[in-house]
C-alpha positions as CSV (number, residue, x, y, z in Angstrom):
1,X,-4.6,43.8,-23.5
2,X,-5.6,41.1,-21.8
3,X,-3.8,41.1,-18.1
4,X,-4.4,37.4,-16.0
5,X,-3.5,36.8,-12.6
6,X,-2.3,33.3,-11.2
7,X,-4.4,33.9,-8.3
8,X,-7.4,33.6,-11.3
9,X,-6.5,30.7,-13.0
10,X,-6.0,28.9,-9.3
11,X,-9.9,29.4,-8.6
12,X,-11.0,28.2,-11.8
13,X,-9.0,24.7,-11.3
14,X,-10.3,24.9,-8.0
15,X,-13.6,25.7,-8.1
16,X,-14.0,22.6,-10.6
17,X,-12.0,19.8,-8.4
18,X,-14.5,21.1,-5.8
19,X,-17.7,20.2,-8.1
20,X,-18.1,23.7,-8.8
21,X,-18.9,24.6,-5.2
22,X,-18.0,28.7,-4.4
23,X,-18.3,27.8,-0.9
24,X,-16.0,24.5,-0.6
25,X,-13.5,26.0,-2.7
26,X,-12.9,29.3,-0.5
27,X,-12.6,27.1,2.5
28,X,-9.9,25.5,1.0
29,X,-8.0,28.5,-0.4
30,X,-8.3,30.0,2.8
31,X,-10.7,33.1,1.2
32,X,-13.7,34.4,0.6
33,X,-16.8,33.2,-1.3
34,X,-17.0,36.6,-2.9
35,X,-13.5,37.1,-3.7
36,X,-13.7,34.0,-5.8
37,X,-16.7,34.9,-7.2
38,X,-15.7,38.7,-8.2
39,X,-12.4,37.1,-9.5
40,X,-14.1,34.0,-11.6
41,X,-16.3,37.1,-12.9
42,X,-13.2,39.4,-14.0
43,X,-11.4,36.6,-16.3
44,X,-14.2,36.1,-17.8
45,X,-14.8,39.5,-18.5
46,X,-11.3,39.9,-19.3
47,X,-11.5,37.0,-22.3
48,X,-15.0,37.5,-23.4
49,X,-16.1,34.1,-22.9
50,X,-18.1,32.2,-19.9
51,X,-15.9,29.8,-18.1
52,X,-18.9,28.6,-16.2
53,X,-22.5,28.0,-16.7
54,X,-24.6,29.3,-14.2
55,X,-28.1,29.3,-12.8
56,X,-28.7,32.3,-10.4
57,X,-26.2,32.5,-7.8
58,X,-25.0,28.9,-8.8
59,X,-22.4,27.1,-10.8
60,X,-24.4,24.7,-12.9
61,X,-21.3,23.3,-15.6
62,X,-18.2,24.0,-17.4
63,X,-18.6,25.7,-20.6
64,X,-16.8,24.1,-23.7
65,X,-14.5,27.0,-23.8
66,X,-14.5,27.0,-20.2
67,X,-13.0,23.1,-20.1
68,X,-10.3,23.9,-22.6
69,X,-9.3,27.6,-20.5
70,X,-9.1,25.1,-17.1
71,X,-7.1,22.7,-19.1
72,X,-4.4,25.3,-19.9
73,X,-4.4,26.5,-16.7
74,X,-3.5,23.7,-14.9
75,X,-0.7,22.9,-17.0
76,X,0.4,27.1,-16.0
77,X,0.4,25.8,-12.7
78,X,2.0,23.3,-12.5
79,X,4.6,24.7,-14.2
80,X,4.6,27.4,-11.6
81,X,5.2,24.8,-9.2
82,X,8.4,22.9,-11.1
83,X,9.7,26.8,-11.3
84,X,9.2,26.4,-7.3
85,X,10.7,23.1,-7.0
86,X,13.9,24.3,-9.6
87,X,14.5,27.4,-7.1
88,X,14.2,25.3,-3.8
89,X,16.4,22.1,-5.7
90,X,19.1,24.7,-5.6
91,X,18.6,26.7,-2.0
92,X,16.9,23.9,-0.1
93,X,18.0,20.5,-1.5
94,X,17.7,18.1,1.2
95,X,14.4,20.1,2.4
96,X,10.5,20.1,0.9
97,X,7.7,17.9,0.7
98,X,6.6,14.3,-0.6
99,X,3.1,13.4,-0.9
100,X,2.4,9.4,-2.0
101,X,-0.6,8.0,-2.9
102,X,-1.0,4.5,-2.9
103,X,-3.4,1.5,-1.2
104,X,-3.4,0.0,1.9
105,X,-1.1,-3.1,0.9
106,X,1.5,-1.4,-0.3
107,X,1.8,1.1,2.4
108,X,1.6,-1.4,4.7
109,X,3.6,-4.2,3.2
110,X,6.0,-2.3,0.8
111,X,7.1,0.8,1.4
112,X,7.9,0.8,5.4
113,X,11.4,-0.3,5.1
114,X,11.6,2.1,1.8
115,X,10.3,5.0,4.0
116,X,12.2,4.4,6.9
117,X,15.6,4.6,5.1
118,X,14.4,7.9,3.3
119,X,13.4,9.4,6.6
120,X,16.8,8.6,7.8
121,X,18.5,10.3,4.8
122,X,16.3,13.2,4.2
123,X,15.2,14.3,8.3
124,X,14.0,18.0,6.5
125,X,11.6,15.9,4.4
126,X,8.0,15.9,5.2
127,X,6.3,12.6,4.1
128,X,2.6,12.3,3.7
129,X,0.9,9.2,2.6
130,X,-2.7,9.0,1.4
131,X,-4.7,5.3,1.0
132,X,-7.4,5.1,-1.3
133,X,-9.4,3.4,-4.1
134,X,-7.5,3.4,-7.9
135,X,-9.7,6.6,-9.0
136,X,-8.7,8.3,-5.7
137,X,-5.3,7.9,-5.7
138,X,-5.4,9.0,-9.5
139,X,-7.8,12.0,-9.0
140,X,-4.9,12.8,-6.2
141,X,-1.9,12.3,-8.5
142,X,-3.6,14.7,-11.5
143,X,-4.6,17.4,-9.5
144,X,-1.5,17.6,-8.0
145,X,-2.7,16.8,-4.5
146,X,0.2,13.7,-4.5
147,X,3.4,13.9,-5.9
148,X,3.7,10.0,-6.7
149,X,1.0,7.4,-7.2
150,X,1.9,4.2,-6.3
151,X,-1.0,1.4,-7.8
152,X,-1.2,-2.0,-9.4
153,X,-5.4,-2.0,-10.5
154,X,-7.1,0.1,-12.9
155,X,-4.0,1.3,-14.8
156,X,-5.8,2.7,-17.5
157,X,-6.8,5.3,-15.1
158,X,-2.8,6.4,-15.1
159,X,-2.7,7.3,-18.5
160,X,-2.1,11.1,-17.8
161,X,1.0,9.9,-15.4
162,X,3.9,9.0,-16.4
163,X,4.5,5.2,-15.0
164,X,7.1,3.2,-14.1
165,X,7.5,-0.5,-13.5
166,X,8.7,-1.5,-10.0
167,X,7.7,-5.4,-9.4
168,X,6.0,-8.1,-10.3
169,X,4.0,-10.0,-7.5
170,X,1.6,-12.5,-6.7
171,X,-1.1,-14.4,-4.8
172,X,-1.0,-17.2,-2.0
173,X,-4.4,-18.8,-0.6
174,X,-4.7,-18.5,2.9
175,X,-6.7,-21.0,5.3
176,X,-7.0,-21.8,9.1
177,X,-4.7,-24.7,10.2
178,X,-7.9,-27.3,10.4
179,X,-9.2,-26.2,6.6
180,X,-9.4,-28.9,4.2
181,X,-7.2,-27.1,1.9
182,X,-4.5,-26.9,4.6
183,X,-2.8,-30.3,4.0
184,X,-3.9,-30.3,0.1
185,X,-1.5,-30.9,-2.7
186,X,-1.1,-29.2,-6.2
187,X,-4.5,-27.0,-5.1
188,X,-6.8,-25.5,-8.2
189,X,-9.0,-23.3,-9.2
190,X,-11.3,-25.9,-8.8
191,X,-10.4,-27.0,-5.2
192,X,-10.9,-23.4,-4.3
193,X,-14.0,-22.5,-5.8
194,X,-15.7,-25.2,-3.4
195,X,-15.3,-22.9,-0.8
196,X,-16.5,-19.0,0.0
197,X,-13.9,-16.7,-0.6
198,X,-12.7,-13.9,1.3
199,X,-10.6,-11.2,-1.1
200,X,-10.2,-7.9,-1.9
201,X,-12.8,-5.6,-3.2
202,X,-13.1,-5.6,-7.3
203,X,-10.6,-2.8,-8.4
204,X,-8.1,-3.1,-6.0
205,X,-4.9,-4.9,-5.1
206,X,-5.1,-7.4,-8.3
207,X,-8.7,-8.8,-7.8
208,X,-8.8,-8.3,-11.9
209,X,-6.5,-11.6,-11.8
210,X,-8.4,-13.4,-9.8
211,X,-11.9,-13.3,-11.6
212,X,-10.2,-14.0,-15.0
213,X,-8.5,-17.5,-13.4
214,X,-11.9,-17.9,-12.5
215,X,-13.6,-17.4,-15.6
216,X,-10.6,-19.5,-17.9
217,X,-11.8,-22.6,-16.1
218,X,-15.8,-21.2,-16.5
219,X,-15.8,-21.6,-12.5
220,X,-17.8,-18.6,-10.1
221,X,-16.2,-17.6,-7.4
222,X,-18.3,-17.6,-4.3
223,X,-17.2,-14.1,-2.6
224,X,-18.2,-14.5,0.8
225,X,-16.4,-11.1,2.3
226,X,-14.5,-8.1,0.3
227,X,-12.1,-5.5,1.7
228,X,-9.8,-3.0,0.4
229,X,-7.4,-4.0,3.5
230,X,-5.4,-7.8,3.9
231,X,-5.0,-7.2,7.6
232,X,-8.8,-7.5,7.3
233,X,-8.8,-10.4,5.2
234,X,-6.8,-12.3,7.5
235,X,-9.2,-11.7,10.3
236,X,-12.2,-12.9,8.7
237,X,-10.2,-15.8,7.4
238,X,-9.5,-16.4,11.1
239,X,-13.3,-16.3,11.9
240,X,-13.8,-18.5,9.5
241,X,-15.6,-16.9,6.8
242,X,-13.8,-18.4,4.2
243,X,-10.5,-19.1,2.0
244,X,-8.4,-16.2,1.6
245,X,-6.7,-14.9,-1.9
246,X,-4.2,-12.3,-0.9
247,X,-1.1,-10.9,-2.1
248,X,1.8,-13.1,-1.2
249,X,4.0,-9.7,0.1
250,X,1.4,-9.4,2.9
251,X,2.1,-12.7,4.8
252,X,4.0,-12.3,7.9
253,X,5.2,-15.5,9.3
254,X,5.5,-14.0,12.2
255,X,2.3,-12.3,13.1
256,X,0.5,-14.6,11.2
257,X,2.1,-18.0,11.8
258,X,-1.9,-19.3,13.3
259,X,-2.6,-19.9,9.2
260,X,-1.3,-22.1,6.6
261,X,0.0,-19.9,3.7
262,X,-0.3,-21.7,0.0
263,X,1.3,-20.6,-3.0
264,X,-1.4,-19.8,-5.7
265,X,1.8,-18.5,-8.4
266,X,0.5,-21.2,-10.5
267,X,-3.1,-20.5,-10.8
268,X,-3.4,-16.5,-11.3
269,X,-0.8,-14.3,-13.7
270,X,1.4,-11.8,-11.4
271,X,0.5,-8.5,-11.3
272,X,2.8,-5.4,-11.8
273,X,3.1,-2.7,-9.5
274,X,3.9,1.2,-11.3
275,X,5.0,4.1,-9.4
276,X,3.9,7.7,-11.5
277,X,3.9,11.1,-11.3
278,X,2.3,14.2,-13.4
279,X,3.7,14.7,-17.2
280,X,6.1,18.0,-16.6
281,X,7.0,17.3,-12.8
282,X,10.2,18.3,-12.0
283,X,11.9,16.0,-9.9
284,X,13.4,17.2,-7.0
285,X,16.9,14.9,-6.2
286,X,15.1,13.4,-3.1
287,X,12.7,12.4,-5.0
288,X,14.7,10.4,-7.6
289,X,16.4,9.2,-4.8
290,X,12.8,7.6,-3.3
291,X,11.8,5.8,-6.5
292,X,15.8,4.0,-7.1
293,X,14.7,3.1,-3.0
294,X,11.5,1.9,-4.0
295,X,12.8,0.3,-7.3
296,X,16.5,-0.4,-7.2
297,X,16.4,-0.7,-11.1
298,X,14.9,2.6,-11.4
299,X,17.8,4.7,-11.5
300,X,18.4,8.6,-12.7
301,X,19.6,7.8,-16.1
302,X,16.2,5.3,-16.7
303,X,13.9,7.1,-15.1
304,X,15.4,10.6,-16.9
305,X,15.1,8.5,-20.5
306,X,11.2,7.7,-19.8
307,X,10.3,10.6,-19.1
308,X,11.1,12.2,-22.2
309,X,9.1,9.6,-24.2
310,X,5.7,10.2,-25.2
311,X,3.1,8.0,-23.8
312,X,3.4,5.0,-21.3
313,X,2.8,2.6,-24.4
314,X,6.3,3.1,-25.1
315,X,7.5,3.4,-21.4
316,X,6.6,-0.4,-21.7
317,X,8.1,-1.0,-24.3
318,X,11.5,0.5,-22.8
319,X,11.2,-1.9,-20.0
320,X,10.4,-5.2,-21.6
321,X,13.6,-6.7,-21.5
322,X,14.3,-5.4,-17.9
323,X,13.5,-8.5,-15.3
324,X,11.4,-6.9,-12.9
325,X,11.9,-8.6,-8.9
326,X,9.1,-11.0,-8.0
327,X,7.6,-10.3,-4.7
Protein backbone atom coordinates (compact mmCIF):
# COMPACT_ATOMS: atom_id res chain seq x y z
CA UNK A 1 0.00 0.00 0.00
CA UNK A 2 1.34 2.87 -1.12
CA UNK A 3 1.00 5.76 1.86
CA UNK A 4 2.05 9.65 0.42
CA UNK A 5 2.47 12.52 2.43
CA UNK A 6 1.58 16.20 1.25
CA UNK A 7 4.57 17.36 2.82
CA UNK A 8 6.23 14.89 -0.25
CA UNK A 9 4.58 15.96 -3.09
CA UNK A 10 5.29 19.88 -1.82
CA UNK A 11 9.27 19.12 -2.22
CA UNK A 12 9.01 17.67 -5.44
CA UNK A 13 7.10 20.83 -6.95
CA UNK A 14 9.49 22.69 -5.10
CA UNK A 15 12.60 21.39 -5.66
CA UNK A 16 11.78 21.85 -9.52
CA UNK A 17 10.50 25.70 -9.49
CA UNK A 18 13.94 25.99 -7.74
CA UNK A 19 15.96 24.35 -10.77
CA UNK A 20 16.34 21.43 -8.88
CA UNK A 21 18.47 23.04 -6.17
CA UNK A 22 18.25 20.80 -2.53
CA UNK A 23 19.76 23.74 -1.01
CA UNK A 24 17.45 26.77 -2.47
CA UNK A 25 14.53 24.81 -1.94
CA UNK A 26 15.04 24.06 1.98
CA UNK A 27 15.60 27.74 2.42
CA UNK A 28 12.49 28.38 1.16
CA UNK A 29 10.43 25.74 3.02
CA UNK A 30 12.04 26.76 6.00
CA UNK A 31 13.92 23.01 6.41
CA UNK A 32 16.59 21.06 6.02
CA UNK A 33 18.66 20.01 2.99
CA UNK A 34 18.44 16.43 4.27
CA UNK A 35 14.97 16.30 5.27
CA UNK A 36 14.20 16.97 1.63
CA UNK A 37 16.50 14.85 0.43
CA UNK A 38 15.51 11.66 2.78
CA UNK A 39 11.83 12.57 1.86
CA UNK A 40 12.45 13.00 -2.17
CA UNK A 41 14.18 9.48 -1.53
CA UNK A 42 11.12 7.73 0.28
CA UNK A 43 8.41 8.56 -2.54
CA UNK A 44 10.42 7.32 -4.80
CA UNK A 45 10.96 4.32 -2.93
CA UNK A 46 7.46 4.19 -2.17
CA UNK A 47 6.33 4.23 -6.14
CA UNK A 48 9.16 2.39 -7.58
CA UNK A 49 10.16 4.88 -9.98
CA UNK A 50 12.96 7.87 -10.06
CA UNK A 51 11.32 11.18 -9.86
CA UNK A 52 14.80 12.73 -10.46
CA UNK A 53 17.89 12.05 -12.31
CA UNK A 54 20.82 12.37 -10.43
CA UNK A 55 24.61 12.65 -10.65
CA UNK A 56 26.24 11.97 -7.14
CA UNK A 57 24.90 14.15 -4.61
CA UNK A 58 23.19 16.23 -7.40
CA UNK A 59 19.84 16.74 -9.10
CA UNK A 60 20.77 16.55 -12.76
CA UNK A 61 16.79 16.42 -14.50
CA UNK A 62 13.32 15.36 -14.20
CA UNK A 63 12.68 11.85 -15.23
CA UNK A 64 9.71 11.31 -17.80
CA UNK A 65 7.77 9.70 -15.04
CA UNK A 66 9.07 12.12 -12.78
CA UNK A 67 7.45 15.22 -15.01
CA UNK A 68 4.06 13.56 -15.13
CA UNK A 69 4.20 12.56 -10.88
CA UNK A 70 5.07 16.63 -10.36
CA UNK A 71 2.33 17.41 -12.76
CA UNK A 72 -0.27 15.54 -10.64
CA UNK A 73 0.95 16.95 -7.74
CA UNK A 74 0.52 20.29 -8.29
CA UNK A 75 -2.83 20.01 -9.25
CA UNK A 76 -3.17 17.92 -5.34
CA UNK A 77 -2.07 21.08 -4.12
CA UNK A 78 -3.69 23.32 -5.34
CA UNK A 79 -6.61 21.75 -4.64
CA UNK A 80 -5.40 21.59 -1.02
CA UNK A 81 -5.28 25.13 -1.09
CA UNK A 82 -9.11 25.88 -2.62
CA UNK A 83 -10.09 23.27 0.33
CA UNK A 84 -8.21 26.09 2.47
CA UNK A 85 -9.74 28.99 0.80
CA UNK A 86 -13.62 27.07 0.94
CA UNK A 87 -13.02 26.68 4.92
CA UNK A 88 -11.68 30.29 5.48
CA UNK A 89 -14.64 31.78 2.77
CA UNK A 90 -16.91 30.52 5.47
CA UNK A 91 -14.93 31.45 9.02
CA UNK A 92 -12.91 34.33 7.74
CA UNK A 93 -14.72 36.11 4.77
CA UNK A 94 -13.64 39.47 4.72
CA UNK A 95 -9.96 38.24 5.81
CA UNK A 96 -6.93 36.43 3.72
CA UNK A 97 -4.55 37.26 1.09
CA UNK A 98 -4.25 38.69 -2.60
CA UNK A 99 -1.26 38.41 -4.46
CA UNK A 100 -1.28 40.37 -8.20
CA UNK A 101 1.10 40.12 -10.70
CA UNK A 102 1.20 42.49 -13.29
CA UNK A 103 3.78 45.26 -15.05
CA UNK A 104 4.78 48.38 -14.11
CA UNK A 105 2.06 50.44 -16.25
CA UNK A 106 -0.59 48.97 -14.96
CA UNK A 107 0.25 49.09 -11.35
CA UNK A 108 1.07 52.33 -11.78
CA UNK A 109 -1.56 53.70 -14.04
CA UNK A 110 -4.48 51.26 -13.56
CA UNK A 111 -5.02 49.73 -10.58
CA UNK A 112 -4.30 52.54 -7.75
CA UNK A 113 -7.73 53.85 -7.63
CA UNK A 114 -8.98 49.97 -8.02
CA UNK A 115 -6.73 49.09 -4.98
CA UNK A 116 -7.52 51.93 -3.01
CA UNK A 117 -11.26 51.28 -2.92
CA UNK A 118 -10.62 47.47 -2.14
CA UNK A 119 -8.35 48.45 0.69
CA UNK A 120 -11.08 50.50 1.95
CA UNK A 121 -13.67 47.64 1.83
CA UNK A 122 -11.59 44.74 2.83
CA UNK A 123 -9.01 46.46 5.81
CA UNK A 124 -8.26 42.42 6.86
CA UNK A 125 -6.94 41.96 3.37
CA UNK A 126 -3.34 41.71 2.73
CA UNK A 127 -2.36 43.03 -0.81
CA UNK A 128 0.83 42.20 -2.39
CA UNK A 129 1.76 43.28 -5.81
CA UNK A 130 4.65 41.89 -7.92
CA UNK A 131 6.07 43.75 -11.38
CA UNK A 132 7.73 41.86 -13.83
CA UNK A 133 8.43 40.68 -17.41
CA UNK A 134 5.28 38.57 -19.21
CA UNK A 135 7.15 35.09 -18.39
CA UNK A 136 7.61 36.31 -14.74
CA UNK A 137 4.37 37.28 -14.00
CA UNK A 138 3.13 33.95 -15.75
CA UNK A 139 5.83 31.67 -14.04
CA UNK A 140 4.19 33.60 -10.79
CA UNK A 141 0.60 33.05 -11.67
CA UNK A 142 1.20 28.97 -12.41
CA UNK A 143 3.10 28.20 -9.53
CA UNK A 144 0.78 29.67 -7.49
CA UNK A 145 3.14 32.34 -6.16
CA UNK A 146 0.20 35.12 -7.51
CA UNK A 147 -3.26 34.68 -7.24
CA UNK A 148 -4.16 37.00 -10.40
CA UNK A 149 -2.08 37.95 -13.37
CA UNK A 150 -2.80 41.07 -14.74
CA UNK A 151 -0.83 41.39 -18.65
CA UNK A 152 -1.49 42.70 -22.06
CA UNK A 153 1.95 41.07 -24.06
CA UNK A 154 2.80 37.61 -24.63
CA UNK A 155 -0.64 36.10 -24.08
CA UNK A 156 0.14 32.90 -25.34
CA UNK A 157 2.12 32.49 -22.29
CA UNK A 158 -1.47 32.49 -20.31
CA UNK A 159 -2.73 29.62 -21.78
CA UNK A 160 -2.77 27.60 -18.50
CA UNK A 161 -4.85 30.65 -16.83
CA UNK A 162 -8.01 31.23 -17.25
CA UNK A 163 -8.30 34.99 -18.82
CA UNK A 164 -10.56 37.49 -18.82
CA UNK A 165 -10.96 40.66 -20.98
CA UNK A 166 -10.92 43.97 -18.98
CA UNK A 167 -10.01 46.93 -21.64
CA UNK A 168 -9.00 47.86 -24.72
CA UNK A 169 -6.23 50.66 -24.87
CA UNK A 170 -3.89 52.52 -26.83
CA UNK A 171 -0.85 54.58 -27.74
CA UNK A 172 -0.13 58.48 -27.96
CA UNK A 173 3.41 59.89 -29.21
CA UNK A 174 4.96 61.96 -26.86
CA UNK A 175 7.55 64.87 -27.67
CA UNK A 176 9.07 68.01 -25.91
CA UNK A 177 7.13 71.23 -26.52
CA UNK A 178 10.05 72.57 -29.21
CA UNK A 179 9.91 68.93 -31.31
CA UNK A 180 8.96 69.18 -34.76
CA UNK A 181 6.27 66.78 -34.35
CA UNK A 182 4.75 69.03 -31.58
CA UNK A 183 2.72 71.41 -33.85
CA UNK A 184 2.26 68.59 -36.69
CA UNK A 185 -1.00 67.54 -38.16
CA UNK A 186 -2.49 64.13 -39.08
CA UNK A 187 1.18 62.58 -37.92
CA UNK A 188 2.33 58.91 -39.54
CA UNK A 189 4.18 56.28 -39.28
CA UNK A 190 6.26 57.86 -41.61
CA UNK A 191 6.67 61.30 -39.79
CA UNK A 192 7.64 59.20 -36.83
CA UNK A 193 10.04 56.93 -38.13
CA UNK A 194 12.38 60.14 -39.04
CA UNK A 195 13.15 60.34 -35.60
CA UNK A 196 14.74 57.88 -32.78
CA UNK A 197 12.34 56.37 -30.74
CA UNK A 198 12.13 55.95 -27.15
CA UNK A 199 9.57 52.84 -26.16
CA UNK A 200 9.10 50.08 -24.16
CA UNK A 201 11.22 47.01 -24.18
CA UNK A 202 10.01 44.14 -26.98
CA UNK A 203 7.48 41.99 -24.85
CA UNK A 204 6.00 44.32 -22.80
CA UNK A 205 3.23 46.86 -22.55
CA UNK A 206 2.04 46.42 -26.37
CA UNK A 207 5.51 46.96 -28.16
CA UNK A 208 4.17 43.87 -30.43
CA UNK A 209 1.77 46.74 -32.00
CA UNK A 210 4.08 48.99 -32.58
CA UNK A 211 6.68 46.95 -34.71
CA UNK A 212 3.83 45.50 -36.89
CA UNK A 213 2.59 49.46 -37.81
CA UNK A 214 6.05 49.61 -38.59
CA UNK A 215 6.47 46.80 -40.72
CA UNK A 216 2.76 47.38 -42.75
CA UNK A 217 4.31 50.56 -44.12
CA UNK A 218 7.94 48.46 -44.65
CA UNK A 219 9.39 51.41 -42.38
CA UNK A 220 12.32 50.47 -39.29
CA UNK A 221 11.95 51.91 -36.38
CA UNK A 222 15.03 53.61 -35.10
CA UNK A 223 14.93 52.49 -31.16
CA UNK A 224 17.04 54.86 -29.55
CA UNK A 225 16.11 53.83 -25.69
CA UNK A 226 13.90 50.76 -24.28
CA UNK A 227 12.42 50.43 -20.81
CA UNK A 228 10.02 48.21 -19.15
CA UNK A 229 8.83 51.45 -17.15
CA UNK A 230 6.80 54.91 -18.93
CA UNK A 231 7.88 57.05 -16.04
CA UNK A 232 11.21 56.23 -17.58
CA UNK A 233 10.28 56.88 -20.93
CA UNK A 234 9.07 60.21 -20.28
CA UNK A 235 12.36 61.15 -18.70
CA UNK A 236 14.48 60.26 -21.54
CA UNK A 237 11.91 61.92 -23.82
CA UNK A 238 12.59 65.00 -21.66
CA UNK A 239 16.43 64.66 -22.20
CA UNK A 240 15.81 64.47 -25.52
CA UNK A 241 16.63 61.18 -26.67
CA UNK A 242 13.94 60.84 -28.77
CA UNK A 243 9.98 60.51 -29.63
CA UNK A 244 8.14 58.63 -27.24
CA UNK A 245 5.33 55.75 -28.01
CA UNK A 246 3.59 55.08 -24.76
CA UNK A 247 0.44 53.93 -23.60
CA UNK A 248 -2.20 56.65 -23.66
CA UNK A 249 -3.45 55.65 -19.75
CA UNK A 250 -0.04 56.72 -18.57
CA UNK A 251 -0.22 60.51 -19.46
CA UNK A 252 -0.76 62.68 -16.58
CA UNK A 253 -1.65 66.15 -17.59
CA UNK A 254 -0.74 67.11 -14.57
CA UNK A 255 2.74 65.89 -13.78
CA UNK A 256 3.49 65.87 -17.14
CA UNK A 257 1.99 69.02 -18.67
CA UNK A 258 6.15 70.09 -19.87
CA UNK A 259 5.26 67.58 -23.12
CA UNK A 260 2.87 67.71 -25.97
CA UNK A 261 0.75 64.43 -25.90
CA UNK A 262 -0.46 63.15 -29.62
CA UNK A 263 -2.88 60.69 -30.20
CA UNK A 264 -1.35 57.73 -32.21
CA UNK A 265 -5.20 55.62 -32.07
CA UNK A 266 -4.96 55.88 -35.76
CA UNK A 267 -1.67 54.43 -36.53
CA UNK A 268 -1.33 51.24 -34.16
CA UNK A 269 -4.45 48.57 -33.28
CA UNK A 270 -5.42 48.81 -29.44
CA UNK A 271 -4.23 46.34 -27.26
CA UNK A 272 -6.32 44.25 -24.73
CA UNK A 273 -5.56 44.01 -21.31
CA UNK A 274 -6.71 40.18 -19.39
CA UNK A 275 -6.82 39.68 -15.86
CA UNK A 276 -6.27 35.49 -14.99
CA UNK A 277 -5.96 33.19 -12.53
CA UNK A 278 -4.96 29.25 -12.17
CA UNK A 279 -7.62 26.59 -13.83
CA UNK A 280 -9.34 25.17 -10.35
CA UNK A 281 -8.87 28.42 -8.11
CA UNK A 282 -11.51 28.97 -5.93
CA UNK A 283 -12.44 32.33 -5.69
CA UNK A 284 -12.72 33.73 -2.55
CA UNK A 285 -15.81 36.59 -2.50
CA UNK A 286 -13.13 39.41 -2.18
CA UNK A 287 -11.65 38.29 -4.80
CA UNK A 288 -14.64 38.35 -7.27
CA UNK A 289 -15.29 41.49 -5.73
CA UNK A 290 -11.50 42.89 -7.08
CA UNK A 291 -11.89 41.84 -10.69
CA UNK A 292 -15.99 43.56 -11.07
CA UNK A 293 -13.54 46.66 -9.40
CA UNK A 294 -10.98 46.24 -11.92
CA UNK A 295 -13.51 45.35 -14.74
CA UNK A 296 -17.03 46.71 -13.98
CA UNK A 297 -18.40 44.27 -16.75
CA UNK A 298 -16.80 41.41 -15.09
CA UNK A 299 -19.45 40.48 -12.82
CA UNK A 300 -20.12 37.06 -10.64
CA UNK A 301 -22.55 35.53 -12.98
CA UNK A 302 -19.75 36.21 -16.16
CA UNK A 303 -16.85 35.56 -14.63
CA UNK A 304 -18.71 32.10 -12.82
CA UNK A 305 -19.90 31.16 -16.74
CA UNK A 306 -16.11 31.34 -18.04
CA UNK A 307 -14.77 29.55 -15.84
CA UNK A 308 -16.50 26.56 -16.45
CA UNK A 309 -15.64 26.62 -20.21
CA UNK A 310 -12.73 24.80 -21.41
CA UNK A 311 -10.02 26.78 -22.86
CA UNK A 312 -9.60 30.69 -23.34
CA UNK A 313 -10.40 30.07 -27.20
CA UNK A 314 -13.86 29.99 -26.22
CA UNK A 315 -13.56 32.60 -23.26
CA UNK A 316 -13.14 34.91 -26.37
CA UNK A 317 -15.54 33.80 -27.99
CA UNK A 318 -18.02 34.51 -24.98
CA UNK A 319 -16.90 38.01 -24.97
CA UNK A 320 -16.97 39.07 -28.51
CA UNK A 321 -20.00 40.89 -28.45
CA UNK A 322 -19.22 42.57 -25.02
CA UNK A 323 -17.80 46.37 -25.87
CA UNK A 324 -14.81 46.38 -23.80
CA UNK A 325 -13.97 50.43 -22.33
CA UNK A 326 -11.23 52.09 -24.29
CA UNK A 327 -8.63 53.54 -22.13
Amino acid sequence: MIIMKLQQLRYIVEVLNNNLNVSATAESLFTSQPGISKQVRMLEDELGIQIFGRSGKHLTHVTSAGNEVINIATEILSKVEAIKAVAREHTQPDEGKLRIATTHTQARYALPEVIQGFMKKYSKVSLHMYQGTPAQISDASSKGDADFAIATESLHLYNDLVMLPCYRWNRSIIVKADHPLASKQNITIEDIAQYSLVTYVFGFTGRSELDIAFNQVGVEPKIAFTATDADVIKTYVRLGVGVGVIATMAMDPKLDHDLVTIDASHLFSPSMTKIGFRRGTFLRGYMFDFIERFAPHLNRDLVTKAILLKNNAEIDEMFANIKLPMR
